[in-house]
C-alpha positions in Angstrom: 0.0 0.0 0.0 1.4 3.4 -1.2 1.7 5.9 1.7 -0.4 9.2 1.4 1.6 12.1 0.5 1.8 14.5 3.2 0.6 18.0 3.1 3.1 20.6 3.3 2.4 23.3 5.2 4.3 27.1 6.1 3.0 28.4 8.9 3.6 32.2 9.5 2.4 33.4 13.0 4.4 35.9 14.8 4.0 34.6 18.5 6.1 31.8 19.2 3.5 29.7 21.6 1.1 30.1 18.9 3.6 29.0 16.3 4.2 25.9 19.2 1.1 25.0 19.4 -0.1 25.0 15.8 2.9 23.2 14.7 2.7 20.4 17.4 -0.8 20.2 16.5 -0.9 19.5 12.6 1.9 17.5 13.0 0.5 15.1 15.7 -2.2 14.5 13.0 -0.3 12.8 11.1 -1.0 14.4 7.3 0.7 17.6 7.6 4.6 18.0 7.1 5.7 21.5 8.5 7.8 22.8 5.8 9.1 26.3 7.7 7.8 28.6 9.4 8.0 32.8 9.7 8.0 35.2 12.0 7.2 38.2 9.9 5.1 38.8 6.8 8.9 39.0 4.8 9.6 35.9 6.0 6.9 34.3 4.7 7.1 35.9 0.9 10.6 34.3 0.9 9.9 31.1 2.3 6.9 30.5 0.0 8.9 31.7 -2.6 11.7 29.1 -1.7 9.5 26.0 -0.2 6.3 26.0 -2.3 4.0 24.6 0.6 0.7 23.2 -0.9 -0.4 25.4 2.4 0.0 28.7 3.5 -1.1 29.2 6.9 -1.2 32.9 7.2 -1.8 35.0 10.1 -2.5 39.6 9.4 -1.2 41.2 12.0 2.4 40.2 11.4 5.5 42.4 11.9 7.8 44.4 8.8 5.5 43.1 6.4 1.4 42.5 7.0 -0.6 39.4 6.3 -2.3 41.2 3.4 0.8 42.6 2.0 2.5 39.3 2.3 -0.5 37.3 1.1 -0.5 39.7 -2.1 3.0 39.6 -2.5 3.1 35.7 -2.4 0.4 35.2 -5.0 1.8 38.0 -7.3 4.8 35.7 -7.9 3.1 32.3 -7.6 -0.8 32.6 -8.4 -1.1 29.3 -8.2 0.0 29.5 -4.2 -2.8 28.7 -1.8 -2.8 30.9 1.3 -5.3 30.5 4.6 -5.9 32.8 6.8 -5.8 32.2 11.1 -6.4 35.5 12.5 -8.1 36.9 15.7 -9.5 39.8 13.5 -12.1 38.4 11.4 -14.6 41.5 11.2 -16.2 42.3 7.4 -13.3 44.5 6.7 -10.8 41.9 6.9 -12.1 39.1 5.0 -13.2 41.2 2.3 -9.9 42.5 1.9 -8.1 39.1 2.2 -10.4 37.6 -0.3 -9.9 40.7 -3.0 -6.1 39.5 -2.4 -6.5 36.3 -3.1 -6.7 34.3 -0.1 -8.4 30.5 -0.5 -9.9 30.8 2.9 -10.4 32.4 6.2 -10.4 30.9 9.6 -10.9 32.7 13.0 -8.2 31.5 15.7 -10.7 30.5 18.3 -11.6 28.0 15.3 -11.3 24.4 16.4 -8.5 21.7 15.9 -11.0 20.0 13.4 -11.4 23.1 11.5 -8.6 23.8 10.9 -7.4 20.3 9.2 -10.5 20.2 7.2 -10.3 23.6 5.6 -6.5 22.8 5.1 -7.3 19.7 3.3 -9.8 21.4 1.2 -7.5 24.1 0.6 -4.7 21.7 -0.5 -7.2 20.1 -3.2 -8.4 23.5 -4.2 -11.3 24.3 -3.0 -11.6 27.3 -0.9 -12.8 27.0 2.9 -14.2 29.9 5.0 -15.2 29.3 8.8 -18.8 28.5 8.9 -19.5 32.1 10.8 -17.7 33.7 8.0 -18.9 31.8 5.2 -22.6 32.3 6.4 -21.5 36.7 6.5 -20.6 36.2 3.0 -24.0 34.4 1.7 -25.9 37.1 3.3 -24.5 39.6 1.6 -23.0 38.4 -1.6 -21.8 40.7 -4.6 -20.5 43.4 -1.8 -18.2 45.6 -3.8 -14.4 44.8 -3.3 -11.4 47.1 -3.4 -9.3 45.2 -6.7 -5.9 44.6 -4.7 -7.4 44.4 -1.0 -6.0 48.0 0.1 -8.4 50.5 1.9 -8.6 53.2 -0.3 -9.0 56.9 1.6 -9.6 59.9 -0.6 -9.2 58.0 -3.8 -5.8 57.3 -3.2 -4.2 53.6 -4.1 -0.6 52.3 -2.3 2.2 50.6 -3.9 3.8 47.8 -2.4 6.5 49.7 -1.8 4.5 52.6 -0.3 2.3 49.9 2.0 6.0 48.5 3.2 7.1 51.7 4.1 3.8 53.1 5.7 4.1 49.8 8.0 7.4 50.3 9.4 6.7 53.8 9.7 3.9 53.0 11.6 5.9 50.6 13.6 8.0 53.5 15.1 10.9 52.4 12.5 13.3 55.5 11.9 14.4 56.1 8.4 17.5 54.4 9.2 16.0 51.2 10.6 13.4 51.3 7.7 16.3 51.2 4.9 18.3 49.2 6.4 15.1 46.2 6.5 13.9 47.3 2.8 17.6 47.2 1.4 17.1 50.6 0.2 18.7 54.0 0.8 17.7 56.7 3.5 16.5 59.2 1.0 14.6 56.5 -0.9 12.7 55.7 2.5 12.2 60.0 2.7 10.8 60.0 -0.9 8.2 57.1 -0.2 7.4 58.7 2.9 7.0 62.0 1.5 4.8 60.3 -1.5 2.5 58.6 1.3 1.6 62.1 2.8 1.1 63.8 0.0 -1.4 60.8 -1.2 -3.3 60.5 1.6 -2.8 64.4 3.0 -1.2 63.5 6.2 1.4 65.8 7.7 3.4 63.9 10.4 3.8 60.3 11.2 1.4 60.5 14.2 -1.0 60.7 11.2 0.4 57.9 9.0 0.3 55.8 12.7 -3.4 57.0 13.0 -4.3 55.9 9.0 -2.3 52.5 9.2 -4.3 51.7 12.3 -7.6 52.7 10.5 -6.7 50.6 7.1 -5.5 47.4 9.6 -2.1 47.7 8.4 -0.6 47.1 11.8 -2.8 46.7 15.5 -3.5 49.6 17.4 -1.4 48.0 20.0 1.7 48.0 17.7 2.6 51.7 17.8 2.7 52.5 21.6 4.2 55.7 21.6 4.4 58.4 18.5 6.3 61.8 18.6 
Protein backbone atom coordinates (compact mmCIF):
# COMPACT_ATOMS: atom_id res chain seq x y z
CA UNK A 1 0.00 0.00 0.00
CA UNK A 2 1.42 3.42 -1.20
CA UNK A 3 1.67 5.89 1.69
CA UNK A 4 -0.37 9.18 1.44
CA UNK A 5 1.58 12.14 0.45
CA UNK A 6 1.78 14.49 3.18
CA UNK A 7 0.57 17.96 3.11
CA UNK A 8 3.07 20.59 3.31
CA UNK A 9 2.38 23.33 5.22
CA UNK A 10 4.29 27.05 6.06
CA UNK A 11 3.05 28.40 8.86
CA UNK A 12 3.59 32.18 9.49
CA UNK A 13 2.38 33.38 13.01
CA UNK A 14 4.39 35.90 14.80
CA UNK A 15 4.01 34.63 18.45
CA UNK A 16 6.11 31.82 19.20
CA UNK A 17 3.51 29.74 21.56
CA UNK A 18 1.12 30.14 18.89
CA UNK A 19 3.56 29.01 16.31
CA UNK A 20 4.18 25.90 19.21
CA UNK A 21 1.07 25.03 19.43
CA UNK A 22 -0.14 25.04 15.76
CA UNK A 23 2.87 23.21 14.72
CA UNK A 24 2.67 20.40 17.36
CA UNK A 25 -0.82 20.17 16.46
CA UNK A 26 -0.90 19.50 12.57
CA UNK A 27 1.87 17.46 13.00
CA UNK A 28 0.48 15.08 15.65
CA UNK A 29 -2.24 14.50 12.97
CA UNK A 30 -0.29 12.83 11.15
CA UNK A 31 -1.05 14.37 7.29
CA UNK A 32 0.72 17.65 7.57
CA UNK A 33 4.64 17.99 7.06
CA UNK A 34 5.68 21.48 8.50
CA UNK A 35 7.80 22.82 5.77
CA UNK A 36 9.10 26.32 7.73
CA UNK A 37 7.85 28.57 9.44
CA UNK A 38 7.98 32.76 9.65
CA UNK A 39 7.96 35.18 12.00
CA UNK A 40 7.19 38.23 9.88
CA UNK A 41 5.07 38.84 6.75
CA UNK A 42 8.85 39.02 4.84
CA UNK A 43 9.62 35.93 5.99
CA UNK A 44 6.87 34.29 4.70
CA UNK A 45 7.11 35.88 0.91
CA UNK A 46 10.57 34.30 0.89
CA UNK A 47 9.85 31.15 2.31
CA UNK A 48 6.94 30.45 0.00
CA UNK A 49 8.92 31.74 -2.57
CA UNK A 50 11.67 29.09 -1.66
CA UNK A 51 9.52 25.98 -0.22
CA UNK A 52 6.29 25.98 -2.34
CA UNK A 53 4.01 24.57 0.57
CA UNK A 54 0.72 23.17 -0.88
CA UNK A 55 -0.40 25.44 2.42
CA UNK A 56 -0.01 28.70 3.54
CA UNK A 57 -1.07 29.21 6.93
CA UNK A 58 -1.25 32.88 7.25
CA UNK A 59 -1.81 35.05 10.08
CA UNK A 60 -2.50 39.56 9.44
CA UNK A 61 -1.23 41.24 11.99
CA UNK A 62 2.45 40.21 11.44
CA UNK A 63 5.51 42.44 11.90
CA UNK A 64 7.77 44.35 8.82
CA UNK A 65 5.49 43.07 6.45
CA UNK A 66 1.43 42.51 6.99
CA UNK A 67 -0.56 39.36 6.33
CA UNK A 68 -2.33 41.16 3.43
CA UNK A 69 0.76 42.55 1.97
CA UNK A 70 2.52 39.28 2.29
CA UNK A 71 -0.51 37.27 1.11
CA UNK A 72 -0.49 39.68 -2.10
CA UNK A 73 3.02 39.57 -2.50
CA UNK A 74 3.12 35.65 -2.36
CA UNK A 75 0.39 35.24 -5.03
CA UNK A 76 1.78 38.04 -7.30
CA UNK A 77 4.75 35.74 -7.95
CA UNK A 78 3.14 32.26 -7.60
CA UNK A 79 -0.77 32.57 -8.36
CA UNK A 80 -1.10 29.29 -8.15
CA UNK A 81 0.03 29.46 -4.25
CA UNK A 82 -2.82 28.72 -1.77
CA UNK A 83 -2.84 30.86 1.31
CA UNK A 84 -5.26 30.49 4.63
CA UNK A 85 -5.90 32.78 6.82
CA UNK A 86 -5.80 32.23 11.05
CA UNK A 87 -6.39 35.49 12.51
CA UNK A 88 -8.08 36.94 15.68
CA UNK A 89 -9.49 39.76 13.47
CA UNK A 90 -12.12 38.36 11.40
CA UNK A 91 -14.55 41.50 11.24
CA UNK A 92 -16.24 42.27 7.35
CA UNK A 93 -13.28 44.55 6.73
CA UNK A 94 -10.76 41.93 6.86
CA UNK A 95 -12.11 39.12 4.95
CA UNK A 96 -13.24 41.20 2.33
CA UNK A 97 -9.86 42.50 1.95
CA UNK A 98 -8.12 39.11 2.15
CA UNK A 99 -10.41 37.61 -0.28
CA UNK A 100 -9.89 40.67 -3.02
CA UNK A 101 -6.14 39.46 -2.45
CA UNK A 102 -6.53 36.32 -3.15
CA UNK A 103 -6.74 34.30 -0.10
CA UNK A 104 -8.44 30.50 -0.46
CA UNK A 105 -9.88 30.76 2.91
CA UNK A 106 -10.42 32.43 6.22
CA UNK A 107 -10.38 30.92 9.65
CA UNK A 108 -10.89 32.73 13.02
CA UNK A 109 -8.24 31.48 15.67
CA UNK A 110 -10.71 30.45 18.27
CA UNK A 111 -11.63 27.95 15.30
CA UNK A 112 -11.32 24.36 16.39
CA UNK A 113 -8.55 21.75 15.86
CA UNK A 114 -11.02 19.97 13.38
CA UNK A 115 -11.40 23.06 11.47
CA UNK A 116 -8.61 23.84 10.93
CA UNK A 117 -7.44 20.32 9.16
CA UNK A 118 -10.49 20.19 7.21
CA UNK A 119 -10.26 23.64 5.64
CA UNK A 120 -6.47 22.82 5.08
CA UNK A 121 -7.34 19.68 3.29
CA UNK A 122 -9.84 21.38 1.24
CA UNK A 123 -7.47 24.12 0.61
CA UNK A 124 -4.74 21.73 -0.50
CA UNK A 125 -7.16 20.06 -3.20
CA UNK A 126 -8.36 23.45 -4.20
CA UNK A 127 -11.32 24.35 -2.98
CA UNK A 128 -11.63 27.32 -0.85
CA UNK A 129 -12.84 27.03 2.92
CA UNK A 130 -14.23 29.86 4.95
CA UNK A 131 -15.24 29.28 8.82
CA UNK A 132 -18.82 28.50 8.94
CA UNK A 133 -19.50 32.09 10.79
CA UNK A 134 -17.74 33.69 8.03
CA UNK A 135 -18.93 31.76 5.17
CA UNK A 136 -22.63 32.30 6.44
CA UNK A 137 -21.47 36.67 6.45
CA UNK A 138 -20.56 36.17 2.99
CA UNK A 139 -23.98 34.37 1.65
CA UNK A 140 -25.94 37.12 3.33
CA UNK A 141 -24.47 39.63 1.61
CA UNK A 142 -22.99 38.44 -1.63
CA UNK A 143 -21.79 40.73 -4.62
CA UNK A 144 -20.48 43.40 -1.80
CA UNK A 145 -18.17 45.64 -3.78
CA UNK A 146 -14.41 44.83 -3.32
CA UNK A 147 -11.36 47.07 -3.44
CA UNK A 148 -9.26 45.23 -6.67
CA UNK A 149 -5.93 44.64 -4.73
CA UNK A 150 -7.44 44.37 -1.04
CA UNK A 151 -6.00 48.02 0.06
CA UNK A 152 -8.43 50.49 1.94
CA UNK A 153 -8.60 53.24 -0.29
CA UNK A 154 -8.97 56.93 1.61
CA UNK A 155 -9.60 59.85 -0.60
CA UNK A 156 -9.22 58.01 -3.80
CA UNK A 157 -5.75 57.30 -3.21
CA UNK A 158 -4.23 53.61 -4.12
CA UNK A 159 -0.63 52.25 -2.34
CA UNK A 160 2.24 50.58 -3.86
CA UNK A 161 3.83 47.79 -2.35
CA UNK A 162 6.53 49.68 -1.82
CA UNK A 163 4.52 52.59 -0.29
CA UNK A 164 2.33 49.95 2.04
CA UNK A 165 6.00 48.46 3.23
CA UNK A 166 7.13 51.67 4.13
CA UNK A 167 3.79 53.12 5.66
CA UNK A 168 4.08 49.81 8.04
CA UNK A 169 7.43 50.26 9.36
CA UNK A 170 6.66 53.82 9.65
CA UNK A 171 3.86 53.00 11.58
CA UNK A 172 5.88 50.61 13.64
CA UNK A 173 8.00 53.50 15.14
CA UNK A 174 10.94 52.36 12.51
CA UNK A 175 13.26 55.54 11.93
CA UNK A 176 14.44 56.13 8.44
CA UNK A 177 17.48 54.39 9.23
CA UNK A 178 16.01 51.21 10.56
CA UNK A 179 13.38 51.27 7.75
CA UNK A 180 16.27 51.19 4.87
CA UNK A 181 18.26 49.25 6.41
CA UNK A 182 15.07 46.22 6.53
CA UNK A 183 13.93 47.25 2.82
CA UNK A 184 17.60 47.24 1.37
CA UNK A 185 17.07 50.61 0.21
CA UNK A 186 18.70 54.01 0.85
CA UNK A 187 17.74 56.65 3.48
CA UNK A 188 16.51 59.23 1.01
CA UNK A 189 14.60 56.51 -0.95
CA UNK A 190 12.73 55.74 2.45
CA UNK A 191 12.24 59.96 2.75
CA UNK A 192 10.83 59.95 -0.92
CA UNK A 193 8.22 57.08 -0.19
CA UNK A 194 7.36 58.74 2.88
CA UNK A 195 6.95 61.95 1.47
CA UNK A 196 4.84 60.35 -1.47
CA UNK A 197 2.52 58.64 1.27
CA UNK A 198 1.60 62.12 2.84
CA UNK A 199 1.12 63.81 -0.01
CA UNK A 200 -1.36 60.76 -1.18
CA UNK A 201 -3.34 60.47 1.62
CA UNK A 202 -2.85 64.40 3.01
CA UNK A 203 -1.22 63.50 6.20
CA UNK A 204 1.36 65.81 7.74
CA UNK A 205 3.42 63.92 10.43
CA UNK A 206 3.81 60.34 11.16
CA UNK A 207 1.41 60.55 14.21
CA UNK A 208 -1.01 60.70 11.16
CA UNK A 209 0.41 57.91 8.95
CA UNK A 210 0.35 55.82 12.67
CA UNK A 211 -3.36 56.99 13.02
CA UNK A 212 -4.26 55.91 8.95
CA UNK A 213 -2.28 52.54 9.19
CA UNK A 214 -4.31 51.68 12.30
CA UNK A 215 -7.60 52.66 10.47
CA UNK A 216 -6.66 50.61 7.13
CA UNK A 217 -5.47 47.41 9.57
CA UNK A 218 -2.09 47.66 8.43
CA UNK A 219 -0.65 47.14 11.76
CA UNK A 220 -2.82 46.74 15.46
CA UNK A 221 -3.46 49.56 17.43
CA UNK A 222 -1.37 48.00 19.99
CA UNK A 223 1.73 47.98 17.68
CA UNK A 224 2.61 51.66 17.80
CA UNK A 225 2.71 52.54 21.64
CA UNK A 226 4.16 55.73 21.62
CA UNK A 227 4.39 58.43 18.53
CA UNK A 228 6.27 61.79 18.63
Amino acid sequence: MNTPKLITVLLAEDHAIVRQGLSALLKADGQFKMVGEARTGREAVELARTLQPDVILMDIAMPVLNGLEATKQILTANPAAKVLILSAHSDDVYVERMIAAGVAGFLEKQSSAEILTKAIHEIAKGKPFFSPAIAKRLADNPGKPRDRDGMVKVHGARLTARESEVLQLVAEGQANKQVAAELGISIKTVEKHRQHLMDKLNIHDTAGLTRYAIAAGVIESSVQLTVT
